[in-house]
C-alpha positions, 0 to 999 in steps of 0.5 A: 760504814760510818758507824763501823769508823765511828765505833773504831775511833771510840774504842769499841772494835780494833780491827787488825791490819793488813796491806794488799798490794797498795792499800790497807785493809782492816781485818775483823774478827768474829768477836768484834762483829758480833760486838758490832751486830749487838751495839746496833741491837742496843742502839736500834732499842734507843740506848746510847753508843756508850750504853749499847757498847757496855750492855753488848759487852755483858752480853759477849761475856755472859751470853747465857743470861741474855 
């Protein structure tokens, strides 16, 4: 879960948000978790968060080269 507020503060993702009942929920959509499910690819093959952001993003943009 660290991870996931760490790649909001950075930028990475930017989930939406709602309110239910008392409290407020982010919302993600699908692109945003399979940018998450990518960057921690990257980051679990040594890259850094910058690093695995781009190269996830690359991948999103272009999946047939990957």
């Amino acid at each position: 879960m660290d991870e996931i507020r760490y790649l909001e503060r950075k930028g990475f993702i930017r989930p939406s948000r709602k309110r239910l009942s008392r409290r407020e929920v982010r919302q993600y959509q699908e692109t945003d978790t399979r940018r998450v499910q990518l960057i921690i690819k990257y980051r679990r093959q040594g890259f850094t968060w910058d690093m695995a952001y781009q190269k996830a993003m690359r991948e999103q943009e272009n999946p047939s080269l990957w």
